[in-house]
N, C-alpha and C positions, 0 to 999 in steps of 0.2 A: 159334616163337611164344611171347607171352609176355602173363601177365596183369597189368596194373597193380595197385597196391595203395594205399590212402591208410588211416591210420588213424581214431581217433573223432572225433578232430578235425579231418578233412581234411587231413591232412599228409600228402604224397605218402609214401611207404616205398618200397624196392627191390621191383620185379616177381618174379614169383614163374611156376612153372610150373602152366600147364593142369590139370596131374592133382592139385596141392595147392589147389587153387581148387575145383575141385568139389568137395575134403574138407571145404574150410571153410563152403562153401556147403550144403554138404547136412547139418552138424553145425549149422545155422544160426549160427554164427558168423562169419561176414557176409552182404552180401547186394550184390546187383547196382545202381551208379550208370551205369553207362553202357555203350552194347553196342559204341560206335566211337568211338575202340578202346575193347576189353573192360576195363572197370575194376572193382573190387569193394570197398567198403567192410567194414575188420571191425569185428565189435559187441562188442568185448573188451578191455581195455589191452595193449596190445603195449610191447615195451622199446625200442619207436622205432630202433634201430639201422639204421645204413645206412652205404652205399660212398660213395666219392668220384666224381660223375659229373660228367662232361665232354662239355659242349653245343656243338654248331656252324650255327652258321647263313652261309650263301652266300647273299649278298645281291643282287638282283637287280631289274630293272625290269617283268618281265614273268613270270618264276618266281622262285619262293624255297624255295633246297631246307636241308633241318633236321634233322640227326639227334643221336644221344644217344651216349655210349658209357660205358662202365664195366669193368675188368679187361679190356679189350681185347677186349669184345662191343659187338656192335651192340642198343641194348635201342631205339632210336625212330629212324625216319627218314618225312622227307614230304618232298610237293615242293607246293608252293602255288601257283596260279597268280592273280595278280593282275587284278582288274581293267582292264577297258580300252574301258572304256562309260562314265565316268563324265561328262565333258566332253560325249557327245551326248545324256545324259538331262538334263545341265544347259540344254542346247540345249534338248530338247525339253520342258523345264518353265520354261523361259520363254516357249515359242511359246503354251502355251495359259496360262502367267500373263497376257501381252498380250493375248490371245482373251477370257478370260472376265473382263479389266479395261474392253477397248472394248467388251464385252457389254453389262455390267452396271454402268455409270460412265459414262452419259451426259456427264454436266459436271463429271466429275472432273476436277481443274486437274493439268497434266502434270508428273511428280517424273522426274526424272535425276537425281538427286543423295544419294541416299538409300540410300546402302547403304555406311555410318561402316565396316565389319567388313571390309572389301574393303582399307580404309585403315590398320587396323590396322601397327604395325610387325612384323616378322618372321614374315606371315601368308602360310603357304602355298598356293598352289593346290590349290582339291578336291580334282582328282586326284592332286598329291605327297601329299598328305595321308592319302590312302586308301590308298596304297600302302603311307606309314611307317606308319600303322595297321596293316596286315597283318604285316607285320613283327614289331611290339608283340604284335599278338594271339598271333601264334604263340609267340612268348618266354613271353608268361605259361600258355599253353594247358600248354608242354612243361612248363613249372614247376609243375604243377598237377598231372602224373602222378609227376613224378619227383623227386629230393633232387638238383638240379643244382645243383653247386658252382662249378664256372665256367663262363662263355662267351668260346666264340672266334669272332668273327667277322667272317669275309673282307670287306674292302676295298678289296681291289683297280682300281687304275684301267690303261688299258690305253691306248697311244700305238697307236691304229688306223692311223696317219698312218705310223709309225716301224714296224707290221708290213707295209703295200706297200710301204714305200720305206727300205730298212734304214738307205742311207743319208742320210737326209735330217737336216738339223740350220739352225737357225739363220733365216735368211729363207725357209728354203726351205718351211719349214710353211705361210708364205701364196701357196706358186708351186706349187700346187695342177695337178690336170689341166684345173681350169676356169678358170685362168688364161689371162685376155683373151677369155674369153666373157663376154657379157651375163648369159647365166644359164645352167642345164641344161639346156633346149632346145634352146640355141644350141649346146651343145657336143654333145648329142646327132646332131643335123644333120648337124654337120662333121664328126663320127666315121664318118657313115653313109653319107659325101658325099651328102647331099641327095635319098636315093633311097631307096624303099620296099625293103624290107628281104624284102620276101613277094614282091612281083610282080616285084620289080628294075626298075620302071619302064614293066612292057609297061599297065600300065595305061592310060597316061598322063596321069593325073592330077596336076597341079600342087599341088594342096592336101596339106601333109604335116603330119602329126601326130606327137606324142610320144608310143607308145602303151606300158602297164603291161605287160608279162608274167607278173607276178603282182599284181592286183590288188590296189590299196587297202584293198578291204574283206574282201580275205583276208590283210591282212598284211605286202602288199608296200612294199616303201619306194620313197622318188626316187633314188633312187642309181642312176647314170649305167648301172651294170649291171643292172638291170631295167628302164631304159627302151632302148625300138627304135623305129625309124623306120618309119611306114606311111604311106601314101599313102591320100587321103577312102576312097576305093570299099572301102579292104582295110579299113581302120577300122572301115567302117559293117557288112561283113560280120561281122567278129568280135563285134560288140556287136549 
């Protein structure tokens, strides 16, 4: 463990250990800015000296992990997890923008067209936007405890397609397993032959459904591998 340190000026300094942190603190020669993480301001001119540290960030759409190093220590690491509400609070602050517009605007004349910022060139979606924010945030947060002199940071992009299918190359990226289905339903059915997957058919119910295995609002994606085939009755029981 380790305690941050910034000088009079705010300038991040190299971290120091626990036991010389309560010397300075109890000599009142600094004092406490922050408790998470523990950082300490000192009240004295220091000779500003410092290491050469080296920051990484692993960039990501749903976490974003960030650590520090220096002389071949670990002195900062986090992991951030991103938002992922932002799109249904936009949803739902438009539901009661509309609400409390037909509320209160009896003969207000109807505006579609009115939001120039949407039009912008090179304007990104709130939620890319809040993401690359978090990203930012964390870059200056790190920089704020520490003297980081460089950043390295992963960007990795990864051929999902080319780790199922090693060999795949050329037209074959659009000859997919959904290739000559309508859509993933379709393909789901015909994978399942056309039979509920729970009852195997004793049901007999005709009505079949594309049902989640891990749910949407825990996370689950469409991908042909969490969807299964049920039949209404087994459906309606699960739900």
């Amino acid at each position: 463990m380790l305690v941050f340190v910034i000088n009079q000026n705010k300038k991040p300094l190299m971290p120091c250990k626990p036991s010389k942190a309560r010397k300075l603190l109890q000599a009142g020669k600094a004092k406490v800015v922050r408790n998470t993480p523990f950082t300490i301001k000192l009240l004295f001119r220091s000779s500003g000296y410092t290491q050469p540290v080296t920051a990484g960030m692993d960039t990501g759409s749903k976490v974003v992990g960030c650590a520090a190093i220096a002389n071949g220590k670990v002195l900062y690491q986090s992991e951030i997890y991103l938002r992922e509400n932002v799109s249904k609070k936009m949803e739902q602050r438009k539901m009661y923008r509309r609400t409390r517009r037909s509320r209160k605007t009896r003969y207000r004349p109807a505006r579609f067209d009115n939001r120039g910022n949407s039009k912008k060139e090179g304007r990104l979606a709130p939620s890319i936007r809040s993401k690359l924010e978090a990203h930012f945030r964390e870059k200056r947060f790190v920089e704020s405890l520490l003297p980081v002199t460089e950043w390295k940071v992963e960007l990795a992009s990864f051929d999902i397609h080319k780790i199922t299918n090693p060999e795949v190359s050329g037209i074959g990226y659009q000859e997919g397993d959904l290739k000559g289905f309508y859509n993933i339903k379709a393909y789901v059915l015909d994978r399942d032959g056309y039979t509920c997957q729970h009852c195997r058919g004793k049901s007999k119910d005709s009505r079949l459904h594309c049902h989640h295995i891990v749910f949407r609002s825990q996370k689950g994606t469409d991908a042909p591998e969490n969807l299964i085939t049920l039949c209404e009755t087994c459906h309606k029981a699960l739900h």
